[in-house]
Structure formats: C-alpha cells, structure tokens
N, C-alpha and C positions, 0 to 999 in steps of 0.2 A: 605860529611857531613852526618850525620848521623840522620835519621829522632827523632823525638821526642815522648818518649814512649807514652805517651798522648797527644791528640791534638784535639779541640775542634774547634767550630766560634766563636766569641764574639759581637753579635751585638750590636751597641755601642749607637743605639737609637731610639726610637719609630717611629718616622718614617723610620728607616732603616728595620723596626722588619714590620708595615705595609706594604711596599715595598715588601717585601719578601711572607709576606701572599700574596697579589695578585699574585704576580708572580708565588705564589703554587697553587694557585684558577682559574685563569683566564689565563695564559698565553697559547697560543696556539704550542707550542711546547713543548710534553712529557717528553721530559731529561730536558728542561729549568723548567717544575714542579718538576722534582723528586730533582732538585740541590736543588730549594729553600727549599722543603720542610725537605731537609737532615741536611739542616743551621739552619734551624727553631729547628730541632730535637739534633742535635749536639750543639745549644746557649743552650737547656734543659739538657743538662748533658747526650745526649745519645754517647756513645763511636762509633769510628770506625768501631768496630768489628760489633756492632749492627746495624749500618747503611748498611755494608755490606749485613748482613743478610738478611734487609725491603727491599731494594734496587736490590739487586741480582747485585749485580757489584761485582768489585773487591777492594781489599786493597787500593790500588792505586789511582784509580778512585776516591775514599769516599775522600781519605786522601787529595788529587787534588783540589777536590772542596771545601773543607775545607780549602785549602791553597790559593788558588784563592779567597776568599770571604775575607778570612781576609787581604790579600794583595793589593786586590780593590774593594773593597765592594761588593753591589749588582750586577752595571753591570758588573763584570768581572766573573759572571753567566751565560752571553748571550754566544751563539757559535757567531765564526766568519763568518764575509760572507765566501761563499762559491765562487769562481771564475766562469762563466759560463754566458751564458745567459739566457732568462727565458724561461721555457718551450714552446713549440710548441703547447702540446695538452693541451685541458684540461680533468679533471679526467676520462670524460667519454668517449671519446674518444680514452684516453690511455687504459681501460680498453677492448676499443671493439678490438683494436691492440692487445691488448697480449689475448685476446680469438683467432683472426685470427693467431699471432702465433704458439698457441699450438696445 
C-alpha cells in the first residue's frame, strides 16, 4: 500500500489536545516528548518533512508516529515495556563501574 502524499494527526478533542500537552511538558521519557510534541505540531498543519527537520529523525519514524496517534490516540505514543528485570544498580553506582571499567 502506498503511503499518502500528505499526512497529518487529527486530534479530535480537547482533552486529547491537553493529554498531549503534558505528555510534551512533563513526561519523563525524551522520545515519549518529542512524539507528543510532533502530534501537537503536525494537528497545526506542520508537514512530515518539517517534522523531520525539528525532530532529527527520519521520514519514517515522523510518518509512524503520525500513524500510531491517529490509529490509537495518545497511548499508542507510550513505547512498549521492555522485557528484563530491573536494574541492579543504581545511577551512581553504575556510573562508579564504568569509570572502573575504563
């Protein structure tokens, strides 16, 4: 299937458009801000291409998350758990190990 010359998010309600602002404001995961904020900017009439630009990603990636948001709204923004258990150390710790590594 052939993607679609233009392609935008459409958020479809003020509290969806809310939602989205926190999660560009406050959410503690970097890509989980830059997705909302690319939704907020693409529901503004900002194209793909631009998004890429602000963004520093790829075609792909912009177009993804555009297509993810409009397919399930905001949480299909979140990443998925990760499989694993939880770390062992914590930061500073791991921090004193890879000086001992290096």
């Amino acid at each position: 299937m052939a993607r679609p010359a233009v392609l935008f998010a459409e958020i479809n309600s003020e509290q969806q458009r809310d939602r989205l602002i926190e999660l560009w404001k406050q959410h503690p995961n970097h890509y989980t801000r830059m997705r909302g904020h690319a939704i907020i900017l693409s529901d503004a009439g900002y194209k793909v291409s631009q998004l890429v630009d602000i963004f520093g990603v790829d075609r792909d990636t912009a177009a993804s998350w555009i297509s993810r948001f409009n397919e399930g709204g905001v949480d299909a923004l979140f990443d998925d758990d990760r499989p694993g258990g939880p770390r062992k150390l914590v930061e500073q710790e791991q921090r004193i190990l890879e000086d001992l590594l290096r």
